[in-house]
C-alpha positions as CSV (number, residue, x, y, z in Angstrom):
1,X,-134.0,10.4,-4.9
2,X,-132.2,9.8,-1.8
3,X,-129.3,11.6,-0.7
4,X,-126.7,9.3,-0.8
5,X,-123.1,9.3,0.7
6,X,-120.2,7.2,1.9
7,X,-118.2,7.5,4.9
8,X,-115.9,5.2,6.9
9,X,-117.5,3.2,9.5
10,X,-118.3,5.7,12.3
11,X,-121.2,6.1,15.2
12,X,-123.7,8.6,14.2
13,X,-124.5,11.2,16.1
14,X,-128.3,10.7,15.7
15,X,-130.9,9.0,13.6
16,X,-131.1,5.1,13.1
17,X,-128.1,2.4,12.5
18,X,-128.4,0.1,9.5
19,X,-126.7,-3.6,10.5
20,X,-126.1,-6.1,7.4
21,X,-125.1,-9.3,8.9
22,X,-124.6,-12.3,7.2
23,X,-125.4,-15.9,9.4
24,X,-121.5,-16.4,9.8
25,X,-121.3,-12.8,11.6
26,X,-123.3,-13.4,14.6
27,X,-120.8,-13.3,17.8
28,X,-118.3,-12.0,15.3
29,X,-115.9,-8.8,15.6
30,X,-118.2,-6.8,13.2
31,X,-121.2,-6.9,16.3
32,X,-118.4,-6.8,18.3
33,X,-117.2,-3.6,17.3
34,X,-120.7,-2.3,17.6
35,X,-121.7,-3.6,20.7
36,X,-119.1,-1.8,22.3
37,X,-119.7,1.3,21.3
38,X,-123.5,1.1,22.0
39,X,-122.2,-0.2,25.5
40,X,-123.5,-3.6,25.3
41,X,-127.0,-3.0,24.2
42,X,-126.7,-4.8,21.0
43,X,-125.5,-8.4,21.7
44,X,-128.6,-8.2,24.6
45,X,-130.5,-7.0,21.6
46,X,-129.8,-9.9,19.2
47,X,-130.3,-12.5,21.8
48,X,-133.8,-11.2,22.9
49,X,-134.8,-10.7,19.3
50,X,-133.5,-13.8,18.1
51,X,-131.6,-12.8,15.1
52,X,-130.4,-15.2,13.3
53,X,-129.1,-13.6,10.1
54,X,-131.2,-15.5,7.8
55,X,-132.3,-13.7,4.0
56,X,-134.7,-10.8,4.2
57,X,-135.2,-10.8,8.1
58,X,-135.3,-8.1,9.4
59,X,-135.5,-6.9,13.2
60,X,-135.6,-3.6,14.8
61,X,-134.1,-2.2,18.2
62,X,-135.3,0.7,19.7
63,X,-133.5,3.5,21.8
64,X,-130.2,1.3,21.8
65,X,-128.0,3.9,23.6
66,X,-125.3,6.1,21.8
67,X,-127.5,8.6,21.2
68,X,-129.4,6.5,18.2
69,X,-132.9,6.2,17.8
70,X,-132.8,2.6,16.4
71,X,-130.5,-0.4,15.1
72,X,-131.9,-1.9,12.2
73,X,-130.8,-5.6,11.6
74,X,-130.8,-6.9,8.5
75,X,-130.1,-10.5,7.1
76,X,-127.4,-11.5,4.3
77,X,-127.9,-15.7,4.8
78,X,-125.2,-17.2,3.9
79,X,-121.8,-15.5,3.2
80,X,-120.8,-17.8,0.0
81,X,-124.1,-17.2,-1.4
82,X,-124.3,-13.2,-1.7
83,X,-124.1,-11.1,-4.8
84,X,-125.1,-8.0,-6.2
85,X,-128.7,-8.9,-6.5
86,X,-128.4,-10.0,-2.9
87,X,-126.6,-6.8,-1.6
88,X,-129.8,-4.6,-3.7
89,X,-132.2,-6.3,-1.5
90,X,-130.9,-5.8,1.7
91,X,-130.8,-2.3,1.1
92,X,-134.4,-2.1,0.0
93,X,-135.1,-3.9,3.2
94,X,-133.3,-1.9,5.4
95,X,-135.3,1.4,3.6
96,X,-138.7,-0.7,4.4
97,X,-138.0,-0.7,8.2
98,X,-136.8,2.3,8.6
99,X,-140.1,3.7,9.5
100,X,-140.4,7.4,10.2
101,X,-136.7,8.0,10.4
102,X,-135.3,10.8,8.4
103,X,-131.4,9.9,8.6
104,X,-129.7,7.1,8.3
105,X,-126.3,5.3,8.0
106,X,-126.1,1.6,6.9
107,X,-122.9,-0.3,7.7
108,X,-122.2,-2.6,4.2
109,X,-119.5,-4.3,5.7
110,X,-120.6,-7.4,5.7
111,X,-120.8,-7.5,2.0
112,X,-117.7,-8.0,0.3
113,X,-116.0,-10.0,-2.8
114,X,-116.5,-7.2,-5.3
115,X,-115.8,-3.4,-5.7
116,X,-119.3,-1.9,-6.2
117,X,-120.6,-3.8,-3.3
118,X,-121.8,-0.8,-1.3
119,X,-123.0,1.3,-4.2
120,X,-125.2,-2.1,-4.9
121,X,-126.3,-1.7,-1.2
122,X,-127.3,2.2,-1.9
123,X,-129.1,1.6,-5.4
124,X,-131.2,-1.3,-3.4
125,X,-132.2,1.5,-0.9
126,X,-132.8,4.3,-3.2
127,X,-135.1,2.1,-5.4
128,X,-137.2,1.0,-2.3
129,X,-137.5,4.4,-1.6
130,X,-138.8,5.8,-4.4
131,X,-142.9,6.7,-4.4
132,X,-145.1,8.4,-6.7
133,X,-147.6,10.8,-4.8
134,X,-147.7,14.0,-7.2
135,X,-151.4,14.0,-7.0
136,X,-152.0,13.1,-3.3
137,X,-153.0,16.7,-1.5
138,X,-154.3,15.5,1.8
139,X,-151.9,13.0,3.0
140,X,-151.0,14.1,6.5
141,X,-147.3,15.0,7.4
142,X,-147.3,11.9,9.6
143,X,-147.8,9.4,6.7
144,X,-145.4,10.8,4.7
145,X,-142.1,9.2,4.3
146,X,-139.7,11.4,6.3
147,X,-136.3,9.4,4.7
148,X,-133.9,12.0,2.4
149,X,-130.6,10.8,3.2
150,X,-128.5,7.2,3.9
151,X,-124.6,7.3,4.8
152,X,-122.9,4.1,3.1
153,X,-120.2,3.1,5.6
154,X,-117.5,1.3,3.5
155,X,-113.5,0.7,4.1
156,X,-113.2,3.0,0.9
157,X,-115.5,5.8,0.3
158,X,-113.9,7.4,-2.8
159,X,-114.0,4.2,-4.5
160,X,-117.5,3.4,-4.0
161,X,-118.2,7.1,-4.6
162,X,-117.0,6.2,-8.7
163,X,-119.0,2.8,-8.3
164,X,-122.2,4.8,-7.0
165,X,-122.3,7.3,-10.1
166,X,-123.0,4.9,-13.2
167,X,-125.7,3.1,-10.6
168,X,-127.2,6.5,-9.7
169,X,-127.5,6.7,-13.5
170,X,-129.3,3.6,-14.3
171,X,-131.7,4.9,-10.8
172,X,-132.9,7.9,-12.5
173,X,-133.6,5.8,-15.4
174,X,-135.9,3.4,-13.7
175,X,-137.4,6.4,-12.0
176,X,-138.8,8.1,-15.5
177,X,-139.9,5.1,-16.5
178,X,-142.0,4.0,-12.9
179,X,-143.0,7.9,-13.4
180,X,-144.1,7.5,-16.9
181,X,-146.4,4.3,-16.2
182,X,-147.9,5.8,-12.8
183,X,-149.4,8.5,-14.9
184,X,-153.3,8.4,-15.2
185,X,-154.1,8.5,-19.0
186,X,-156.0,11.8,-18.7
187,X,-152.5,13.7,-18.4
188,X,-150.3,11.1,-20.1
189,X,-151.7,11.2,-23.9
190,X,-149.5,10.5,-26.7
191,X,-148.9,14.8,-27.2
192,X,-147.5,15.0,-23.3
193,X,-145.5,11.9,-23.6
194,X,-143.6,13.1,-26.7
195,X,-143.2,16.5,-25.0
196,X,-141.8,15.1,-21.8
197,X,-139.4,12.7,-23.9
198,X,-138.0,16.1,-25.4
199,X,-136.4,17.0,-21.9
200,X,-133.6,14.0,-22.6
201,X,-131.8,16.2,-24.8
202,X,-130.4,18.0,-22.0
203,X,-128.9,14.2,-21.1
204,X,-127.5,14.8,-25.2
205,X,-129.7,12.3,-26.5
206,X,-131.4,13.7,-29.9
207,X,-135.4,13.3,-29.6
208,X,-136.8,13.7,-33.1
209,X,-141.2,13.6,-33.0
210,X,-143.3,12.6,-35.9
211,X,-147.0,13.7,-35.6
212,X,-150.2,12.6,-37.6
213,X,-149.7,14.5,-40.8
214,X,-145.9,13.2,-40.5
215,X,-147.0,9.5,-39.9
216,X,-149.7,9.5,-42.8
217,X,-147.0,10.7,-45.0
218,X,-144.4,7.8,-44.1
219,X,-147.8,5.5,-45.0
220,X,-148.3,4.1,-40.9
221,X,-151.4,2.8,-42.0
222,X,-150.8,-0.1,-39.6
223,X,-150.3,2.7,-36.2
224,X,-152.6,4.7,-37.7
225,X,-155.8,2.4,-37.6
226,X,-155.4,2.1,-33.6
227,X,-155.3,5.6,-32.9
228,X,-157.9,6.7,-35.5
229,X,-160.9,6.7,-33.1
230,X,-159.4,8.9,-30.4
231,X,-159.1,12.3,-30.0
232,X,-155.6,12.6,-28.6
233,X,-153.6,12.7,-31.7
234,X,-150.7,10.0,-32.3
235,X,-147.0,10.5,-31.5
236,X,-143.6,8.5,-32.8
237,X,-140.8,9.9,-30.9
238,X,-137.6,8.5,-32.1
239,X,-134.5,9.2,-29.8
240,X,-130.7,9.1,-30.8
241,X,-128.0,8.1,-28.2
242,X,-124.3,8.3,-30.2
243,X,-121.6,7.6,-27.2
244,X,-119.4,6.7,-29.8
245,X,-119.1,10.0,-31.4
246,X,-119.0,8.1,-34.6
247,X,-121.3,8.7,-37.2
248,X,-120.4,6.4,-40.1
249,X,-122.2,4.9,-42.9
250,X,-121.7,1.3,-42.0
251,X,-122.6,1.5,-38.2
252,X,-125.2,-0.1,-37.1
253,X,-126.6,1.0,-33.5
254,X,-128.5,-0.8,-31.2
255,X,-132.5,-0.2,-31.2
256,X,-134.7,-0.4,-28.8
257,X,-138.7,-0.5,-29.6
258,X,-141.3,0.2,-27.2
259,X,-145.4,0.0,-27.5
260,X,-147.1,3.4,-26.0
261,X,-150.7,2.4,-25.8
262,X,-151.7,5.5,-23.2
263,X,-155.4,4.1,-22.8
264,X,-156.7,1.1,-23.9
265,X,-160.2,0.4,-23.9
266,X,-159.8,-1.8,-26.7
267,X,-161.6,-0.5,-29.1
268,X,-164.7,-1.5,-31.0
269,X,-163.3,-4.7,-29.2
270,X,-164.4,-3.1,-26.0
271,X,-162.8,-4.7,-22.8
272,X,-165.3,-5.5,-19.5
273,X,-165.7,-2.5,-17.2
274,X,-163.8,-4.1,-14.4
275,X,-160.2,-3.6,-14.2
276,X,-159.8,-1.4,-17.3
277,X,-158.3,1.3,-15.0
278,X,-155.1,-0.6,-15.5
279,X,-155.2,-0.1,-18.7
280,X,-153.4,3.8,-18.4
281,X,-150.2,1.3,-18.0
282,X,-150.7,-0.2,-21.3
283,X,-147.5,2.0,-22.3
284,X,-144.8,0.3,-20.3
285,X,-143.3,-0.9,-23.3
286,X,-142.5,2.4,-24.4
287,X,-141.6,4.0,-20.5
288,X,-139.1,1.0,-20.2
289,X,-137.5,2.5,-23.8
290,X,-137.6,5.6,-22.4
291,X,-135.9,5.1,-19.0
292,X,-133.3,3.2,-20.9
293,X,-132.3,5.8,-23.2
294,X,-132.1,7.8,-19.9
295,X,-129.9,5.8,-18.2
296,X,-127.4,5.1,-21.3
297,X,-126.6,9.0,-21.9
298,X,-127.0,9.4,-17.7
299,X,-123.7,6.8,-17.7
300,X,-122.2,8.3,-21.0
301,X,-122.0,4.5,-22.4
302,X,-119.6,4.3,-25.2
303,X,-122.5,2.8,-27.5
304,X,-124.8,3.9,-30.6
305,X,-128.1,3.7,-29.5
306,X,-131.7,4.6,-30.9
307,X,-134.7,4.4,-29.5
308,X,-138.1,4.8,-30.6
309,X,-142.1,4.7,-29.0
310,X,-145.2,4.6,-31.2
311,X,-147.5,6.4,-28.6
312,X,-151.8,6.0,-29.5
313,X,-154.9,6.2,-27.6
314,X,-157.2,2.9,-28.3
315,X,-160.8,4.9,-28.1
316,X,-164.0,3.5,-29.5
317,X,-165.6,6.1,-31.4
318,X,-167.4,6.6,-35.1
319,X,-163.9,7.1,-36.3
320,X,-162.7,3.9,-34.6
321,X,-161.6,0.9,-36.7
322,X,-164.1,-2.1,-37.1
323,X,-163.4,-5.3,-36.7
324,X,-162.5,-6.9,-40.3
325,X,-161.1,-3.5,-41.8
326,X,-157.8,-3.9,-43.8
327,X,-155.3,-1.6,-42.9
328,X,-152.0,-1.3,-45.1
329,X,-148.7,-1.0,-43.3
330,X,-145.2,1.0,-43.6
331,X,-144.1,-2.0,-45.1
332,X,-146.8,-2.7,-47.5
333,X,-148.2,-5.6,-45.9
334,X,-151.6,-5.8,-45.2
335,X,-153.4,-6.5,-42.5
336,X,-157.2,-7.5,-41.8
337,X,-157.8,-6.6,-38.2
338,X,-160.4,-8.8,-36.5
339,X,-160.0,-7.9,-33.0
340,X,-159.3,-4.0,-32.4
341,X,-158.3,-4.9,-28.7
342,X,-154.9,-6.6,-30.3
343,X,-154.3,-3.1,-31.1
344,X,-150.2,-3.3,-29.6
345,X,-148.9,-5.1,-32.5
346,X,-150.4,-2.7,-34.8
347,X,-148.1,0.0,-33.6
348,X,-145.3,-1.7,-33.5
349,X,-145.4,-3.0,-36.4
350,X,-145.1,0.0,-38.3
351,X,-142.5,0.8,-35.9
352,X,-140.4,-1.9,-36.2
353,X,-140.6,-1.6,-40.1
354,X,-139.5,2.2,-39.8
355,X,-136.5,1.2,-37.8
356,X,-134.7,-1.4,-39.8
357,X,-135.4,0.7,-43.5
358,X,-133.8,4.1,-41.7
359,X,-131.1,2.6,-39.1
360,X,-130.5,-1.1,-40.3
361,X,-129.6,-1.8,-36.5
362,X,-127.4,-4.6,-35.6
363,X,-130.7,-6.1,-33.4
364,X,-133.9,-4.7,-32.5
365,X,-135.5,-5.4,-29.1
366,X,-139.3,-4.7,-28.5
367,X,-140.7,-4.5,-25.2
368,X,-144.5,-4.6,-25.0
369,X,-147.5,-5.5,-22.3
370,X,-148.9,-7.4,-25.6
371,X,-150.8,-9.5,-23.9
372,X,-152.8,-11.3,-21.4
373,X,-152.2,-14.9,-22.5
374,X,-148.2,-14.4,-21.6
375,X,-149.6,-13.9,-17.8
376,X,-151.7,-16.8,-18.1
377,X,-148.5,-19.3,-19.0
378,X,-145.8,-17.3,-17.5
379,X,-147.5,-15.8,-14.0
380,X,-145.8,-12.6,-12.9
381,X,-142.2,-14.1,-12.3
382,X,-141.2,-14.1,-16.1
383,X,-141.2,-11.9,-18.7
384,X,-142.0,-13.8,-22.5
385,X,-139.2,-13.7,-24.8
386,X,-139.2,-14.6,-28.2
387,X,-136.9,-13.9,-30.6
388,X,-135.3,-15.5,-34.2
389,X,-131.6,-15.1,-33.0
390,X,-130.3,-17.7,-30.2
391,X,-127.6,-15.3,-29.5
392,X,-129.4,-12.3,-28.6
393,X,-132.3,-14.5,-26.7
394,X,-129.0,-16.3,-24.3
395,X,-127.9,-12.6,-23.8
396,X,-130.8,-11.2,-22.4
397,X,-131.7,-14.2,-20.7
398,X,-128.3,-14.0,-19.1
399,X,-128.6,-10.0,-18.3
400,X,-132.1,-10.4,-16.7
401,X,-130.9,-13.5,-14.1
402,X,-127.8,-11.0,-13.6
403,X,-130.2,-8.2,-12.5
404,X,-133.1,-10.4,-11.5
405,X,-135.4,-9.0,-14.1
406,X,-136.4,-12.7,-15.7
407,X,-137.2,-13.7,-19.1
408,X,-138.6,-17.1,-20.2
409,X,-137.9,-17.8,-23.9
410,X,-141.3,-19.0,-25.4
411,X,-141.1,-20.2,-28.9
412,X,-142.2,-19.5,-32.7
413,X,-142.4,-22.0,-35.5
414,X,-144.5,-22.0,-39.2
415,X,-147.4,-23.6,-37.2
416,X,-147.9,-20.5,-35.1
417,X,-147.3,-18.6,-38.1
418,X,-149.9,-20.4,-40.0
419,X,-152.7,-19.2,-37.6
420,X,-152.6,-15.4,-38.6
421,X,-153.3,-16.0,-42.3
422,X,-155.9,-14.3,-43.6
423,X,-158.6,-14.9,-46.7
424,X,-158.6,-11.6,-47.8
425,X,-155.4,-9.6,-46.8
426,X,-151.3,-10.8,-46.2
427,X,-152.0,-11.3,-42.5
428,X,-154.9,-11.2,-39.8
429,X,-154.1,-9.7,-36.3
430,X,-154.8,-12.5,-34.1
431,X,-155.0,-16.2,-34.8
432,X,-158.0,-18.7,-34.5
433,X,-158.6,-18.7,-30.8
434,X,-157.4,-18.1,-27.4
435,X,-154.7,-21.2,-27.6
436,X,-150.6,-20.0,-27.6
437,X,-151.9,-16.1,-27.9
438,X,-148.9,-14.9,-27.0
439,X,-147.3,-16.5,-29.3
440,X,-149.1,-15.7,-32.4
441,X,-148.6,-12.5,-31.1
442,X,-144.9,-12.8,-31.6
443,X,-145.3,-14.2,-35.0
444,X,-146.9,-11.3,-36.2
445,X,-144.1,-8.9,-34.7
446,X,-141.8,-11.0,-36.6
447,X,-143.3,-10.2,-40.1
448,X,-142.1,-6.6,-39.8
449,X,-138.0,-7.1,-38.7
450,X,-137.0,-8.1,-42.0
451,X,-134.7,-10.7,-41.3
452,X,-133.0,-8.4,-38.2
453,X,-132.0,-10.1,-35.6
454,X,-134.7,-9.3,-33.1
455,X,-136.3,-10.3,-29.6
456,X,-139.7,-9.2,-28.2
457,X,-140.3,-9.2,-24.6
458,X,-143.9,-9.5,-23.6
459,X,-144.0,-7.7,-20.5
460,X,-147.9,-7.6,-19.5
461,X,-147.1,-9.8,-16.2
462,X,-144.1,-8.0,-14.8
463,X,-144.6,-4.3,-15.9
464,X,-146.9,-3.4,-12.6
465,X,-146.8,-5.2,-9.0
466,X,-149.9,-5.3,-6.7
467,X,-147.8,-5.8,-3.5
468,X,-144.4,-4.3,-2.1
469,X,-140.4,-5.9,-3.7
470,X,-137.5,-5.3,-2.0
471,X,-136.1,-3.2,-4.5
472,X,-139.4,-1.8,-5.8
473,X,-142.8,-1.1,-4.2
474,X,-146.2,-1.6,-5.3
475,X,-146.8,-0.2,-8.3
476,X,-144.8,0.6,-11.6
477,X,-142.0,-1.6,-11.5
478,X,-140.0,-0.5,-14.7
479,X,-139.0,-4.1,-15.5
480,X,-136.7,-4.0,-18.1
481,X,-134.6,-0.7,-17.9
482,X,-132.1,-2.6,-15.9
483,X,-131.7,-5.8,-18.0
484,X,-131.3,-3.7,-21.2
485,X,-128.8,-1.7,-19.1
486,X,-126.8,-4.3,-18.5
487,X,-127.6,-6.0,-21.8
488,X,-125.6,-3.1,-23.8
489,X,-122.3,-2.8,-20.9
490,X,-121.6,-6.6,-21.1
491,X,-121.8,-7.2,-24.5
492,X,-122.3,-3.9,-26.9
493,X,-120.8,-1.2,-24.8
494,X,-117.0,-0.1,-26.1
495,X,-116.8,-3.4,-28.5
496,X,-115.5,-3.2,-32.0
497,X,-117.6,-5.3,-33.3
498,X,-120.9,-6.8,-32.3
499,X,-121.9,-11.0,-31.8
500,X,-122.6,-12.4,-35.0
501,X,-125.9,-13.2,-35.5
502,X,-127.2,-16.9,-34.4
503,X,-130.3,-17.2,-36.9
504,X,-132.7,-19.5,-34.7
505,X,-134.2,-23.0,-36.2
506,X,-137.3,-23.4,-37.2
507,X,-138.6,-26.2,-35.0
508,X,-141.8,-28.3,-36.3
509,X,-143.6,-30.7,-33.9
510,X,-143.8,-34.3,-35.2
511,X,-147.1,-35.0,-32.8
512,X,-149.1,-31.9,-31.8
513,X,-152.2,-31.4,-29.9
514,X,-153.7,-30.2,-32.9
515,X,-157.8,-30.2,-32.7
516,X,-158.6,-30.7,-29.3
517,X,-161.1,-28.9,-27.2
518,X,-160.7,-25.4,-26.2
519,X,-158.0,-24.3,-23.5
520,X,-160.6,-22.7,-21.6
521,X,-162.7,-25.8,-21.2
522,X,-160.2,-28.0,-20.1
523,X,-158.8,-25.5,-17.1
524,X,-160.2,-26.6,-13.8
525,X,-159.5,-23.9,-11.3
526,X,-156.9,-22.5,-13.4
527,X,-157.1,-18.6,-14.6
528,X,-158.2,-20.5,-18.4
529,X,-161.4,-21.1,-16.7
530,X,-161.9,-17.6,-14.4
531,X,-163.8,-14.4,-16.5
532,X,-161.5,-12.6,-18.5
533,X,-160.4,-9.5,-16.9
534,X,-158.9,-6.5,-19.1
535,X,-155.6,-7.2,-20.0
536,X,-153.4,-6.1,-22.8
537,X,-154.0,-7.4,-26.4
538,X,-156.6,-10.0,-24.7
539,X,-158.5,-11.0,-27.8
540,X,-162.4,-11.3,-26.8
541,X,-163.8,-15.4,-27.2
542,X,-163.7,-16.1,-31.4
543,X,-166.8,-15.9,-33.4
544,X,-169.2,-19.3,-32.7
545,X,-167.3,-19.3,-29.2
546,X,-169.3,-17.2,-26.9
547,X,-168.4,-16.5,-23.2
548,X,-170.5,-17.9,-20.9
549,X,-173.4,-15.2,-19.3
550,X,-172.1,-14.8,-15.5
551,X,-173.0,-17.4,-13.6
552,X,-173.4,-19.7,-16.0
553,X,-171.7,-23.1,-15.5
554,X,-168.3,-23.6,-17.8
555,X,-169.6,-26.2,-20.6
556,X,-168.7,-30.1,-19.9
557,X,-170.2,-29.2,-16.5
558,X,-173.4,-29.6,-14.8
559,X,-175.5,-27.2,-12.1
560,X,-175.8,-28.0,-8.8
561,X,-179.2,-29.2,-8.0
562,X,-181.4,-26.4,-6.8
563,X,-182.9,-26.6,-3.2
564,X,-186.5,-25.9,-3.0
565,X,-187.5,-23.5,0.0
566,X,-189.2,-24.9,3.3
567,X,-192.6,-24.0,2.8
């Protein structure tokens, strides 16, 4: 992590100069200030560059004078609109065009209106800066990042000092979990997850691990069926945060449930060749659980937390499940698994069982890259939320806009619910076709809480990012750590008692689309109509539905006519 500090506003001696200006500072006395003391280089410096303070932009001047290497100029827009989302991103900005500088101070003058405004500025820089490169051995000194340490420069350091220790917290936090999820599943099986969750009892969480003989004795019939073909042996890990010091009968905590699919193949259900190296990520669920608990006791939060991760390898093997097995769950449902590649909401749904019989939490939250039909509606902008408590739904929804981790609340209803009946056993594990996936997905998950209020938080478009953020670059993004943070401190952290439960209606369509053609068929350029790539829980085409052979035409359309050769 970067070395952070703060200091009041001062001309370093070397390195590079951070400027945030808003659009209304232009010509003001802040550039004032600073173009006096870099002896009129700066204003000459705006005016050739054409800064004009807008969002995000970004300009660099080199060899300014005073004995600086650079002045980095970075945009705030407008004044009226800036907040602490706003103040994050400039400092990941200002990180991003830093280059090959190793120190660097960053004047967060500009933003103002709130107390924690320049440890938002740092945490902004210090998640832009983090990078995973534990296994690169011949990267050359020159391409290394050279950044280790940022001076805030603030009208009061000791105050934003206090502000910067509870976000330095919540940092670490998203770091385990963007460490977790960058691991390749050949070092991160379920064993070396559960050992590496161990180390946050020197944070004073308690981390109790259950391992296969434990889990066939509790009856996880339902977990057990995914990892069975494997040879990594399963893991639950359940972790215990009490910042309460109170232990008594009728608390309920808050619980946190994460899927920890290490590698999935998917199965007997095998996924296509191409892209299945993403699959090592199929764990976020339970990193983002992880980094949370991490964050909670980092803080100290004065809240009863417990966390737990089912953690399986989805192998194909002669031990592997088969397609129409019944398995029978913790709760003594069962379940008649037709596609082993919806293996996620096998695990949890054990877990989830295990959690409301032994803690009887005041809500449950699951976080899971379920699967590939939430990308398909929701893009990578959203997370899906679905939950039977209107309450905790508006809550998160509210925490995720406040951090800009975004949630989209999808819905559930009887007629989704009708689609995982099974002929033979109390429940199948996917419903009748590609149509509202996600969703059926959910309604599964919601035959294990028990009448808990509980939200799930489909995560398989938001958990990774193919291209740089301001506050996070490409790769592991550990959506989610934050907006659970925040989550618990507005509404659950120091609070007597906790929001009554708002049980959610059960909403039936009085005209449906009920019986018309096949999603897939009716997408014209859209990803329904693309090859399915690998992607969490994806259930392959239903029986009497084949996929296309590649290059085929989509069906409803017809072949170009072929042009002879000139003879």
């Amino acid at each position: 992590m970067l070395d952070i500090a703060f200091a009041k506003p001062a001309l370093p001696e070397s390195g590079a100069l951070v400027l945030l200006l808003a659009e209304e500072d232009l010509g003001g006395t802040l550039v004032g200030e600073w173009d006096k003391l870099l002896g009129g280089h700066l204003a000459r410096g705006l005016a050739a560059a054409e800064f004009k303070g807008r969002k995000g932009q970004a300009t660099t001047l080199y060899a300014p004078g005073g004995g600086l290497s650079r002045v980095v100029l970075v945009g705030l827009g407008k004044r009226e609109s800036l907040d602490a989302a706003g103040a994050e991103a400039a400092g990941g900005h200002a990180v991003a065009a830093l280059g090959r500088e190793s120190v660097a101070a960053i004047d967060a003058r500009a933003i103002g209106g709130w107390a924690g405004a320049p440890a938002d500025v740092a945490l902004g820089a210090v998640l832009r800066a983090w990078r995973f490169d534990r296994y690169r051995t011949k990267e050359k000194p020159e391409d290394k990042p050279r950044l280790g340490a940022v001076k805030m420069l603030c009208e009061d350091p000791a105050g934003a000092k206090t502000e910067w220790a509870s976000r330095r917290a919540i940092a670490e936090g998203v770091f385990l979990t963007r460490e977790l999820v960058s691991e390749p599943a050949n070092i991160l099986n379920p064993p070396e997850f559960a050992d590496r969750l161990r180390k946050l009892e020197k944070l004073g969480v308690e981390v109790e691990v259950f391992g296969q003989k434990d889990l066939e004795k509790l009856g996880f019939g339902s977990m057990l069926c995914v990892s069975q073909g494997s040879a990594q042996p399963p893991r639950m890990v359940v972790m215990r945060w009490n910042g309460t010091d109170q232990r008594k009968k009728d608390s309920k905590p808050l619980a946190f449930i994460g899927k920890g699919v290490t590698f999935d193949t998917g199965g007997i259900s095998i996924k296509p060749a191409a892209g299945m190296e993403d699959m090592k990520w199929d764990m976020a669920g339970a990193g983002v659980v992880a980094g949370l608990m991490a964050a909670l006791a980092g803080r100290k939060a004065k809240v009863d937390v417990v966390g737990l991760v089912g953690l399986v390898e989805n192998m194909p093997s002669g031990t592997a499940t088969r397609p129409g097995d019944v398995v029978t769950s913790y709760s003594g449902q069962t379940i008649e698994v037709i596609n082993t590649d919806a293996e996620g909401r096998l695990v949890l749904a054990d877990v989830l069982s295990y959690c409301k019989k032994r803690f009887d939490p005041a809500f449950m939250v699951n976080l899971a890259t379920l699967t590939g039909a939430i990308i398909v509606a929701l893009g990578n902008e959203h997370a899906g939320l679905f939950s039977n408590d209107d309450g905790l739904a508006r809550r998160i929804e509210d925490a995720g806009k406040a951090v800009g981790e975004l949630a989209w609340r999808m819905p559930l209803g009887e007629a989704y619910d009708r689609q995982i009946r099974s002929e033979i056993a109390d429940m199948k594990n996917v419903g009748g076709g590609r149509a509202g996936g996600s969703i059926t997905a959910a309604q599964f998950l919601q035959r294990f809480v028990d009448g808990c209020p509980w939200a799930h938080l489909d995560i398989a478009g938001v958990a990774w990012s193919g291209k740089d953020q301001p506050t996070a670059p490409k790769g592991a993004t550990a959506w989610g750590v934050r907006l659970l943070d925040r989550l618990v401190a507005e509404h659950h952290e120091g609070r007597a008692a906790e929001p009554r439960p708002e049980p959610a209606g059960n909403e039936t369509a009085a005209v449906s689309g009920a019986g018309i053609a096949n999603a897939a068929t009716l997408s014209e350029g859209t990803a329904g109509s693309e090859p399915i790539e690998p992607a969490p829980d994806m259930p392959a085409p239903p029986a009497g539905e084949p996929s296309p052979a590649p290059g085929a035409a989509p069906r409803g359309t017809r072949r170009p006519p072929a042009r002879r050769p000139r003879r």
